[in-house]
DRENLOMI-837688 format. One record per residue (C-alpha): residue number from 0; residue in three letters; x, y, z. Coordinates in steps of 0.1 Angstrom, whole numbers. Layout:
# residues N
{n:NUM	res:ALA	u:X	v:Y	w:Z}
...
# end
This chain:
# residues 276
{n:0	res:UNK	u:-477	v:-23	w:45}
{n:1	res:UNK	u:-445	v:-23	w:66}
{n:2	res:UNK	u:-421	v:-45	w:47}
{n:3	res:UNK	u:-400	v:-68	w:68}
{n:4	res:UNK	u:-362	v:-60	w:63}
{n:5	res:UNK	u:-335	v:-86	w:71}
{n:6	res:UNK	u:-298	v:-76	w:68}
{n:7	res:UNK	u:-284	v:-105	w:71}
{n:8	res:UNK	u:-297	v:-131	w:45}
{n:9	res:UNK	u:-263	v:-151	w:36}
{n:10	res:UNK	u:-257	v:-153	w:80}
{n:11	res:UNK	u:-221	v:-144	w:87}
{n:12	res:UNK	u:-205	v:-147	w:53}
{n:13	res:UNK	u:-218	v:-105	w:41}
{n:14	res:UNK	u:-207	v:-91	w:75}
{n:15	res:UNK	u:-174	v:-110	w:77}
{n:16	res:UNK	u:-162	v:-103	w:39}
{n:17	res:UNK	u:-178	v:-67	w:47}
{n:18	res:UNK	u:-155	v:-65	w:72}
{n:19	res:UNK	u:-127	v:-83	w:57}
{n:20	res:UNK	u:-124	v:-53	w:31}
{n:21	res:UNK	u:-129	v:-27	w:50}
{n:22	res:UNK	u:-92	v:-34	w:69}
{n:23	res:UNK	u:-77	v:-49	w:39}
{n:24	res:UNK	u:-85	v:-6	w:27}
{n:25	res:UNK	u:-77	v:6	w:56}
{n:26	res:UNK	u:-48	v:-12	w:57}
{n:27	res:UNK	u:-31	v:-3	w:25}
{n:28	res:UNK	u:-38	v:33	w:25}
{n:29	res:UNK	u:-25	v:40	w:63}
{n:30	res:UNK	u:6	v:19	w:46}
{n:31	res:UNK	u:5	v:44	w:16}
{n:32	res:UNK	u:-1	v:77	w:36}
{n:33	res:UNK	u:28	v:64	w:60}
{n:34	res:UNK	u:51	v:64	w:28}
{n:35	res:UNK	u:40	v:92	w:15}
{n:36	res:UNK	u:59	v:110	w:50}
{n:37	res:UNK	u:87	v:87	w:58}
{n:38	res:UNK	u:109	v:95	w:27}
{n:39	res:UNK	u:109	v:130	w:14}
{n:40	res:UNK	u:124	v:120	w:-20}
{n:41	res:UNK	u:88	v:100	w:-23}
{n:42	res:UNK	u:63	v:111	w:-49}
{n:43	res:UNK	u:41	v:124	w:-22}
{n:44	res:UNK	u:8	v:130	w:-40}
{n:45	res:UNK	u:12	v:98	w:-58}
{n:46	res:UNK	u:11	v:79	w:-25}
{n:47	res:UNK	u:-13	v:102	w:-8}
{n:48	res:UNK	u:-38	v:94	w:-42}
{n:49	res:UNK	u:-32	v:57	w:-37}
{n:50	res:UNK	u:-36	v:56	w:-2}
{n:51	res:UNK	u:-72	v:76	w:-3}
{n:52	res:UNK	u:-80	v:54	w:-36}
{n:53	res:UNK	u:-72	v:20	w:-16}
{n:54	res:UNK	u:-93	v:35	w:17}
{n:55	res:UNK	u:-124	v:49	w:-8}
{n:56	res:UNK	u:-127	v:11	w:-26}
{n:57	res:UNK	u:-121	v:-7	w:7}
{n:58	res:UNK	u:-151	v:15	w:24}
{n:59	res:UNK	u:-172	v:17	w:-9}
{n:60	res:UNK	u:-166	v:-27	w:-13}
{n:61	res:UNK	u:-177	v:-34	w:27}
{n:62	res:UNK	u:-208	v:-15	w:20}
{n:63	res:UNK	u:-218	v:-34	w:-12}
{n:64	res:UNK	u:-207	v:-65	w:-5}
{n:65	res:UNK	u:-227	v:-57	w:29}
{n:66	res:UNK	u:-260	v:-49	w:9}
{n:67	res:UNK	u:-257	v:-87	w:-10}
{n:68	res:UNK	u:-269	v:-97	w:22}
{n:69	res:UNK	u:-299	v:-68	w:24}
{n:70	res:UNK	u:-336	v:-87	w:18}
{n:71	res:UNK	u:-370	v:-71	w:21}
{n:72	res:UNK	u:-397	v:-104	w:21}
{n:73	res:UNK	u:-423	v:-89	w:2}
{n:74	res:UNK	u:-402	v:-73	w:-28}
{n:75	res:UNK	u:-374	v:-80	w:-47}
{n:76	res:UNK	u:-345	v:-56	w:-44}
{n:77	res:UNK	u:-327	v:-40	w:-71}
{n:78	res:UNK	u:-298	v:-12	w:-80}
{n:79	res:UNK	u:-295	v:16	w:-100}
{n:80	res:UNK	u:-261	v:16	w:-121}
{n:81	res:UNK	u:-250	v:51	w:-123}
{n:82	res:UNK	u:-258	v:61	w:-86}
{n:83	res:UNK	u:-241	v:34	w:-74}
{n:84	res:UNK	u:-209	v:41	w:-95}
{n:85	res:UNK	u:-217	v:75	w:-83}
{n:86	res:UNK	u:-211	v:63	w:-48}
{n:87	res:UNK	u:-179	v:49	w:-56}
{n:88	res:UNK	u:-167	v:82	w:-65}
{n:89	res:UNK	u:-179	v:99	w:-44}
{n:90	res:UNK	u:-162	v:77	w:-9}
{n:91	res:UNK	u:-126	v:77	w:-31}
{n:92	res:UNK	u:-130	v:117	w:-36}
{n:93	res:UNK	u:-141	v:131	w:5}
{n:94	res:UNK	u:-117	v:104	w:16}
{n:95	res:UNK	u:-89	v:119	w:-7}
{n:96	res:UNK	u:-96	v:156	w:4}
{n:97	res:UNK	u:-90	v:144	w:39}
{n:98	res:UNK	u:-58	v:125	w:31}
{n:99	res:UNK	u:-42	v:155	w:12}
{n:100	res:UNK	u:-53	v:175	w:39}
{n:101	res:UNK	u:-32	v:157	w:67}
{n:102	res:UNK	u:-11	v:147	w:45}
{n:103	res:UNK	u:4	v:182	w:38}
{n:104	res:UNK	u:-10	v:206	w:66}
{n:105	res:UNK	u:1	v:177	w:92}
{n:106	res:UNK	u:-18	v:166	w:128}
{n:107	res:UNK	u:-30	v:190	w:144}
{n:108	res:UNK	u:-62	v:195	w:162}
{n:109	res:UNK	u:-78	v:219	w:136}
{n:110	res:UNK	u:-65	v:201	w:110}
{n:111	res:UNK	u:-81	v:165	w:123}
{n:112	res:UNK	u:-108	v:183	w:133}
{n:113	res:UNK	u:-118	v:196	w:99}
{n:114	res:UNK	u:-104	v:163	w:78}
{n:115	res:UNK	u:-125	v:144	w:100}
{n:116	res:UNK	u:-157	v:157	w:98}
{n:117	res:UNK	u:-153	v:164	w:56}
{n:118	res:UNK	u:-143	v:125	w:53}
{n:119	res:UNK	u:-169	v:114	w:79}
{n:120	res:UNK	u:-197	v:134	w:63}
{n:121	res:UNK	u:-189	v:117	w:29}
{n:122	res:UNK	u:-188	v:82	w:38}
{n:123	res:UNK	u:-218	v:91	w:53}
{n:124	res:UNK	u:-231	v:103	w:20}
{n:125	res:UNK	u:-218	v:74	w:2}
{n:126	res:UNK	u:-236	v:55	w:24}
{n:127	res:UNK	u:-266	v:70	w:22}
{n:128	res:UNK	u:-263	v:76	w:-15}
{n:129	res:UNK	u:-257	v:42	w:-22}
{n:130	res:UNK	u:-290	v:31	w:1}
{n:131	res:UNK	u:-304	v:58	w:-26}
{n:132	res:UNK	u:-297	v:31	w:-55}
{n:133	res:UNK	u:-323	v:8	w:-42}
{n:134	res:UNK	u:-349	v:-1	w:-65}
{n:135	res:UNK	u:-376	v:-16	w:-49}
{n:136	res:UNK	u:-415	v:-18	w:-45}
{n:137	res:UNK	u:-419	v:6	w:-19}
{n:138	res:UNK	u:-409	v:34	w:-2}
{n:139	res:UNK	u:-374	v:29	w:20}
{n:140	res:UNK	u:-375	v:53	w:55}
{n:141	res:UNK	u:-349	v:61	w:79}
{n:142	res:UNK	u:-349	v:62	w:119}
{n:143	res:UNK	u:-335	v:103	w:123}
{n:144	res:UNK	u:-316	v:90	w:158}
{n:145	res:UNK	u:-300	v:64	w:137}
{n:146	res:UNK	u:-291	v:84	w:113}
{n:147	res:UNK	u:-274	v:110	w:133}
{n:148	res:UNK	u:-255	v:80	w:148}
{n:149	res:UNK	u:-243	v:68	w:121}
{n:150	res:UNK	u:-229	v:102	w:108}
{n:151	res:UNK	u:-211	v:105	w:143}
{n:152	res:UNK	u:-198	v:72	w:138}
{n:153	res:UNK	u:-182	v:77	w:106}
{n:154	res:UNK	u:-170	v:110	w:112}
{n:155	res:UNK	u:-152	v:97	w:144}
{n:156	res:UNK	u:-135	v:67	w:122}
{n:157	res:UNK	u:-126	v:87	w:97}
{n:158	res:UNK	u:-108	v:113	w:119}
{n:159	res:UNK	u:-93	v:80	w:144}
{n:160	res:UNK	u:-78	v:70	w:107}
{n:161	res:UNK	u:-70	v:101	w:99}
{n:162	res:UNK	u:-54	v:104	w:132}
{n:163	res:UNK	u:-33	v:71	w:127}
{n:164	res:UNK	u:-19	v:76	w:88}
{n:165	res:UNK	u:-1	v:105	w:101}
{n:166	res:UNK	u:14	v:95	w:135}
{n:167	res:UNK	u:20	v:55	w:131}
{n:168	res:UNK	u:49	v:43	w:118}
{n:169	res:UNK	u:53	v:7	w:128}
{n:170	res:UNK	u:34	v:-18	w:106}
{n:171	res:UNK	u:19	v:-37	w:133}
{n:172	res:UNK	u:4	v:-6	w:150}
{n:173	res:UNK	u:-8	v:-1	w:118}
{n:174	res:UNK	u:-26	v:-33	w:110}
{n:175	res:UNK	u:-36	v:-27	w:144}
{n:176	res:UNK	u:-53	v:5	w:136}
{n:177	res:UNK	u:-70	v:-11	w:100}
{n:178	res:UNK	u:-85	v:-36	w:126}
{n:179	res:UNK	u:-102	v:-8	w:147}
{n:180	res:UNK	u:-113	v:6	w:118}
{n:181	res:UNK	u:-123	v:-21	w:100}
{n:182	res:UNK	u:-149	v:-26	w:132}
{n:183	res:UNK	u:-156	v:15	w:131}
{n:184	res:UNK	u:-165	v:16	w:94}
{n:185	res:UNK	u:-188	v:-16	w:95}
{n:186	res:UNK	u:-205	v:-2	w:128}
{n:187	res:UNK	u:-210	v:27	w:106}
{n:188	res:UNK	u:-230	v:8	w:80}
{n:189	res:UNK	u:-249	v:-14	w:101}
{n:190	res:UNK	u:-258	v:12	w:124}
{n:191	res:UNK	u:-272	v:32	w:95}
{n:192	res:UNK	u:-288	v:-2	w:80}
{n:193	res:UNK	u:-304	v:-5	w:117}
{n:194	res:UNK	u:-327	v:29	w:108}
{n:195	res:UNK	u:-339	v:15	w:74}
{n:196	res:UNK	u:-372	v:9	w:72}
{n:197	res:UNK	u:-397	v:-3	w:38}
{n:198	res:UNK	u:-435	v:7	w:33}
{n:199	res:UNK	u:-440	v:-18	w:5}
{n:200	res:UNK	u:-470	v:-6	w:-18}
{n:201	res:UNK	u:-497	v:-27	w:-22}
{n:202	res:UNK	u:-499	v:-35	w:-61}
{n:203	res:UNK	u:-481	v:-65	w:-67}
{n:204	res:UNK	u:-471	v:-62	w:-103}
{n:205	res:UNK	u:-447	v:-32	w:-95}
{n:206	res:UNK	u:-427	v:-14	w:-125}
{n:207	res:UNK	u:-393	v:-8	w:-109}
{n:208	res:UNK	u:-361	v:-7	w:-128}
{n:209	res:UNK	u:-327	v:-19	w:-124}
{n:210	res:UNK	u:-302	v:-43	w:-119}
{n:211	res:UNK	u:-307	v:-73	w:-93}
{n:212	res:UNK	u:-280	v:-77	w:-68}
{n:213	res:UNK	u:-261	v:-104	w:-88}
{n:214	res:UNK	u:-258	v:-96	w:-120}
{n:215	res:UNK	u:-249	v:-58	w:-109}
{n:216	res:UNK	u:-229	v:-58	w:-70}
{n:217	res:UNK	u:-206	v:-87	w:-81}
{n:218	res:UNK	u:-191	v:-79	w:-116}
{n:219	res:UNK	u:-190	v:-45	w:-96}
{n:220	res:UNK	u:-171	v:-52	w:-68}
{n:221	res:UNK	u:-146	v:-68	w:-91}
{n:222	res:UNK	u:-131	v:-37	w:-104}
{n:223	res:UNK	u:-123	v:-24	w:-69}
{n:224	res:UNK	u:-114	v:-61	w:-56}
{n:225	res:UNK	u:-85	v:-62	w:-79}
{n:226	res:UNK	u:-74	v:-28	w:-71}
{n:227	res:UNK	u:-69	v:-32	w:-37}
{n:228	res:UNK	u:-50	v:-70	w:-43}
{n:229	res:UNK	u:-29	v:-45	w:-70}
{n:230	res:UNK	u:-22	v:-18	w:-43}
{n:231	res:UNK	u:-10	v:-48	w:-18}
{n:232	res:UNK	u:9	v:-59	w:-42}
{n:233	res:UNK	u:30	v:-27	w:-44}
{n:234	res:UNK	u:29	v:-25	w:-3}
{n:235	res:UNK	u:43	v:-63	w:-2}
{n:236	res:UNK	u:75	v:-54	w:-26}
{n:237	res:UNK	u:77	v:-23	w:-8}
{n:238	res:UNK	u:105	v:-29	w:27}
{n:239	res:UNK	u:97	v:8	w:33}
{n:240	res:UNK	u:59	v:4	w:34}
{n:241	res:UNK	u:64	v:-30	w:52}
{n:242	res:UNK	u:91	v:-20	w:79}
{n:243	res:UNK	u:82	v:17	w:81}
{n:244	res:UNK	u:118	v:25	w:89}
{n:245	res:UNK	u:129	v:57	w:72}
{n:246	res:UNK	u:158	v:56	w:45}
{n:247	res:UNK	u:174	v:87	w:49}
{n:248	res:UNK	u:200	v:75	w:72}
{n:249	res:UNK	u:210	v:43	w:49}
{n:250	res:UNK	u:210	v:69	w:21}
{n:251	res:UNK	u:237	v:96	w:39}
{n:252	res:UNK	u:259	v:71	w:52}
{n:253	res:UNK	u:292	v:62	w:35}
{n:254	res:UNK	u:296	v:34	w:11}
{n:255	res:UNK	u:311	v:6	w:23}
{n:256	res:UNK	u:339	v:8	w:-5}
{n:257	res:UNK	u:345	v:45	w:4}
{n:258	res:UNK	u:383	v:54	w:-8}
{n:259	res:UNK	u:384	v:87	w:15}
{n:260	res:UNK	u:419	v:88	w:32}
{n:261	res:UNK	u:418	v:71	w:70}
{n:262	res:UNK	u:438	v:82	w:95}
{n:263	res:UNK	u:467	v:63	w:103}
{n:264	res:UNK	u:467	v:44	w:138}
{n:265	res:UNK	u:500	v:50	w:162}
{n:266	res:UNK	u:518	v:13	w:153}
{n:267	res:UNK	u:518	v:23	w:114}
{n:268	res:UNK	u:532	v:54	w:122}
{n:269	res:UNK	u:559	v:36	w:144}
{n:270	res:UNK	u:568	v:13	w:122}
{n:271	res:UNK	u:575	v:34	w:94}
{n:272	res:UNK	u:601	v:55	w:116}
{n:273	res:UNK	u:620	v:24	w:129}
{n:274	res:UNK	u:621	v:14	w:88}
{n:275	res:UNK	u:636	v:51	w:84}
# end
């Protein structure tokens, strides 16, 4: 019996927070990835780890806080713990390789090209690995055309932010670009959520185990939640982060109580003769 799926049980409020998280990750690591190149006294890798660890939990946080609203009618849904903390690993790991990647090899084509498709192909795999922590009575199935969208989708986002981290400097162009892919990432999900289809079984007194989404998703999605409200933290007492302007100028130019010798203008060298 085909189960019927709804997406969308709480209305708005899972697809706005969803969303709300995704830019609020994007967001901070563009912020962090853009520090990481503006001053080259920075502890690069340190910012280039934050910045893929605040994009991995704002990607990994949409999808989850995205599945609270996921209901099949005819089953109760439930979660595995270890292959959904799997997940989390795995989006903060492929989004890191494709941050250290353009973070060190630069822009170019090649380079976007192959950062794109490695980060792509793992939120992918998050996603689909975290659609694998379902525990329900039945059997879940997936659209292939969907599928293959939604792969496209995400490798496409991940290359446009990709793209962005390393060219953007201004902090309005980049809350710009967290907005866009805030929209790309969710598309993502929703597209892939679109192919999911259930073939509940029949016996009623199913034997499924795991956590329902309440007591597991929400203490969860704590852990991550406070992260990313720690990693704005450090980008709101940050002017370089905030401004984007680079320090290298401020830090060559003389102090203002400088004691090198000035030269001395015409009328204090014709004063001191008419003294003589």
């Amino acid at each position: 019996m085909d189960g019927t799926v709804d997406g969308f049980r709480y209305g708005a409020v899972t697809p706005v927070g969803a969303y709300l998280m995704a830019c609020l990750g994007g967001a901070l690591g563009l912020r962090c990835i853009v520090r990481s190149l503006l001053n080259a006294q920075s502890w690069k890798t340190g910012w280039l780890a934050l910045g893929a660890a605040s994009i991995g939990c704002g990607i990994w946080t949409m999808h989850f806080i995205a599945m609270i609203g996921f209901h099949v009618e005819e089953t109760r849904v439930r979660y595995d713990a270890a292959t959904t903390v799997l997940s989390l690993v795995v989006a903060v790991t492929v989004v890191g390789v494709g941050v250290f990647i353009v973070g060190h090899r630069g822009a170019s084509a090649v380079t976007l090209a192959v950062a794109g498709a490695v980060t792509g192909l793992g939120v992918a795999g998050m996603h689909y690995l975290g659609m694998a922590a379902l525990r329900l009575n039945g059997d879940v199935g997936y659209d292939p055309v969907g599928v293959v969208l939604s792969v496209l989708i995400a490798i496409g986002a991940a290359t446009a932010a990709l793209w962005s981290a390393v060219t953007i400097r201004g902090f309005l162009m980049s809350l710009g670009a967290s907005l866009v892919m805030g929209v790309a990432v969710s598309g993502m999900h929703y597209t892939g959520m679109a192919a999911v289809s259930v073939h509940v079984h029949d016996a009623t007194g199913g034997t499924w185990a795991g956590e329902s989404p309440t007591s597991l998703l929400l203490p969860m999605l704590l852990g991550p939640v406070v992260f990313l409200l720690l990693a704005g933290a450090v980008v709101m007492f940050d002017p370089l982060l905030v401004l984007g302007e680079r320090t290298s100028a401020r830090q060559d130019a003389p102090a203002t109580g400088s004691t090198a010798p000035r030269r001395p203008s015409w009328r204090t060298t014709a004063s001191s003769r008419r003294e003589r």
